[in-house]
C-alpha positions as CSV (number, residue, x, y, z in Angstrom):
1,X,17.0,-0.2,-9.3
2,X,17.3,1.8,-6.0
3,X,18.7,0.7,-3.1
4,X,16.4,2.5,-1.1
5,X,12.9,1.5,-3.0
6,X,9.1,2.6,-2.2
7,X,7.3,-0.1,-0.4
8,X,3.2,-1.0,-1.0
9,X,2.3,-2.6,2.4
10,X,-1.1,-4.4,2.1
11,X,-2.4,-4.9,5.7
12,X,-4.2,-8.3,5.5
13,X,-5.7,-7.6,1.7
14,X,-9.0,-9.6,1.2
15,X,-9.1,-9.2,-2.9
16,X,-6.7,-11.2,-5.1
17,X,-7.2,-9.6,-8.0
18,X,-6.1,-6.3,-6.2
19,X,-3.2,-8.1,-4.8
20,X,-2.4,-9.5,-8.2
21,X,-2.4,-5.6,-9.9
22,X,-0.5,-4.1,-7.0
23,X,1.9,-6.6,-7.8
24,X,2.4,-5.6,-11.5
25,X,2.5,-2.4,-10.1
26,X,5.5,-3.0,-7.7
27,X,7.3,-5.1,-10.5
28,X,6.7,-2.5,-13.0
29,X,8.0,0.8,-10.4
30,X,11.0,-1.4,-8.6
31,X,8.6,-0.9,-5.7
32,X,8.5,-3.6,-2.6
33,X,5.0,-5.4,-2.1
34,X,4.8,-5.9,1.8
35,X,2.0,-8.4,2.5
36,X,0.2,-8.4,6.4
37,X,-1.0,-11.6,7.2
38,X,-3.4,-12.8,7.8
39,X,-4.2,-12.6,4.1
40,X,-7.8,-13.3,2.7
41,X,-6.8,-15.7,0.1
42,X,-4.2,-18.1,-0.3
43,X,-1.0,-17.0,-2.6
44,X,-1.5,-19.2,-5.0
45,X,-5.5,-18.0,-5.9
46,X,-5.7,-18.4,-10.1
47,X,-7.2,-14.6,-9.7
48,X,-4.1,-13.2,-8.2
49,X,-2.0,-15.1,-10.3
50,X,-4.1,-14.2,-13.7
51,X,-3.8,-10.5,-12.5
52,X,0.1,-10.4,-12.0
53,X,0.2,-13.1,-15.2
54,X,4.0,-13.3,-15.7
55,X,5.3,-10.7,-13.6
56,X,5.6,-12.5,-10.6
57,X,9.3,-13.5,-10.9
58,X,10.5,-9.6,-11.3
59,X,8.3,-8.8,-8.1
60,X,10.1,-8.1,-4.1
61,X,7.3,-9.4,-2.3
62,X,8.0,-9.7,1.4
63,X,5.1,-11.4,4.0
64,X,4.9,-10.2,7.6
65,X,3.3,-12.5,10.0
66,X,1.4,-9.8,11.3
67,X,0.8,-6.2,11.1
68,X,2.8,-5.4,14.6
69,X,5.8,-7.5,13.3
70,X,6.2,-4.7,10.3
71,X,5.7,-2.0,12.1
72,X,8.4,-3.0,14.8
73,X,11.0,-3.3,11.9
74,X,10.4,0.0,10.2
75,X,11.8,3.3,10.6
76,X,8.3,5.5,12.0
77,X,9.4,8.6,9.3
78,X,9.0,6.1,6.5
79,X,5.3,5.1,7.3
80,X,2.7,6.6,5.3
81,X,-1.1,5.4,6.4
82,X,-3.6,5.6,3.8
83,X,-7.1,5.9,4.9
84,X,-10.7,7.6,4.1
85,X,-10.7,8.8,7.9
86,X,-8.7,12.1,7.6
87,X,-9.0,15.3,5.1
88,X,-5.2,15.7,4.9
89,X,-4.7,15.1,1.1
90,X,-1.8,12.3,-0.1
91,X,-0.5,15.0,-1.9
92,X,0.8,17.2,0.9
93,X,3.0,14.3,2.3
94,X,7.0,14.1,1.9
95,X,7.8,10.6,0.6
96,X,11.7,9.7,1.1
97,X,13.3,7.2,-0.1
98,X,11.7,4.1,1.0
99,X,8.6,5.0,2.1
100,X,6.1,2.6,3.1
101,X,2.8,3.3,1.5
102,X,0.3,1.7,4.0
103,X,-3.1,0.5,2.8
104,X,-6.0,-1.4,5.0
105,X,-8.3,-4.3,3.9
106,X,-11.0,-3.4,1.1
107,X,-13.7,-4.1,3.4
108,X,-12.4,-2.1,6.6
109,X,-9.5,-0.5,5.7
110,X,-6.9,0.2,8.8
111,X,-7.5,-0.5,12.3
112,X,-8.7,2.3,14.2
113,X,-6.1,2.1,17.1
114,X,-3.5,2.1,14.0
115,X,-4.8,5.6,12.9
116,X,-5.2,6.8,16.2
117,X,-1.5,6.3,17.1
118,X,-0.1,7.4,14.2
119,X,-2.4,10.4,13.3
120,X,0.1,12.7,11.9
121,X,1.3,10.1,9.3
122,X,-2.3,9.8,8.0
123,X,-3.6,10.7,4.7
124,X,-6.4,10.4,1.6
125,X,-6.9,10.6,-1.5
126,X,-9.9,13.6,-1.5
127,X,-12.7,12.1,-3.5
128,X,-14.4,15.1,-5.2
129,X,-18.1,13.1,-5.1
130,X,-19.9,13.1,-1.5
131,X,-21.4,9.9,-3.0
132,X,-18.1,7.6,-3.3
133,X,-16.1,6.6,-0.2
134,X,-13.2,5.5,-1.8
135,X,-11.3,4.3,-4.7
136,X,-10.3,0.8,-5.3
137,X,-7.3,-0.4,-3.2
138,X,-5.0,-0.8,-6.3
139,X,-6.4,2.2,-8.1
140,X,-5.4,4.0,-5.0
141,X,-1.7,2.5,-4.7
142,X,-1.1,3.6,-8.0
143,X,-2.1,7.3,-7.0
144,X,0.0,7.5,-4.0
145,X,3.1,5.4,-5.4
146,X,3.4,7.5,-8.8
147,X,3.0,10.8,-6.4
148,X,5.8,9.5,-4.2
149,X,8.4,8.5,-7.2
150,X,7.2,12.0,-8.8
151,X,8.7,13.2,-5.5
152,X,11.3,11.5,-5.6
153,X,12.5,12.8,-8.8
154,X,12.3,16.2,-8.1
């Protein structure tokens, strides 16, 4: 396991089975899943629990009370923000070791005055089809997090 691992941050995530996948995803990577309250279900939902089924045990989850809280203990060159609001691909960003991987909620992704302030640590995943907005949340963690340890070992 590194000592230095990826993190998935979900800023206050409203789906529990998305939570619950990017869960096995994090157990199954050694990545850390950061959760920003407030969250829209409780931890112990049966649908995030069915969807991380026995994994939960080999998962780092950490909760943050709030999204200012995380922010305020992280290192700015580690923050990644994922979002459908900017054209510069996921692919062109230089993930180091222990990277935060920053998602929004499904319904509204990240707050606006997040983006604005950090608008050089924005990316997307382009969507080739003008007719889809975005990708599911843990569909899209998957993308970014096996780009970044792909990366990583380069």
């Amino acid at each position: 396991m590194s000592t230095n691992p990826l993190h998935i941050v979900l800023v206050q995530p409203e789906i529990p089975p998305n939570t619950g996948s990017i869960a096995r995803l994090c157990g199954a990577t050694n990545a850390v899943l950061d959760l920003i309250h407030p969250l829209g279900f409780s931890t112990d939902d049966k649908h995030l629990k069915r969807a991380g089924l026995d994994y939960w045990p080999h998962v780092n989850i950490r909760h943050w009370k709030n999204l200012d809280d995380f922010l305020d203990a992280q290192d700015e060159n580690n923050l990644f923000f994922m979002t459908t609001k900017v054209e510069r691909p996921y692919f062109q960003a230089q993930f180091p070791p222990g990277a935060c991987l920053i998602f929004g909620r499904e319904t509204k992704g990240l707050p606006k005055e997040i983006l604005a302030l950090y608008e050089d640590r924005c990316y997307t995943i382009p969507m080739q089809n003008d007719h889809i907005r975005s990708l599911n949340l843990a569909m899209s963690a998957g993308i970014v997090l096996y780009e970044a340890l792909r990366q990583l070992q380069e």
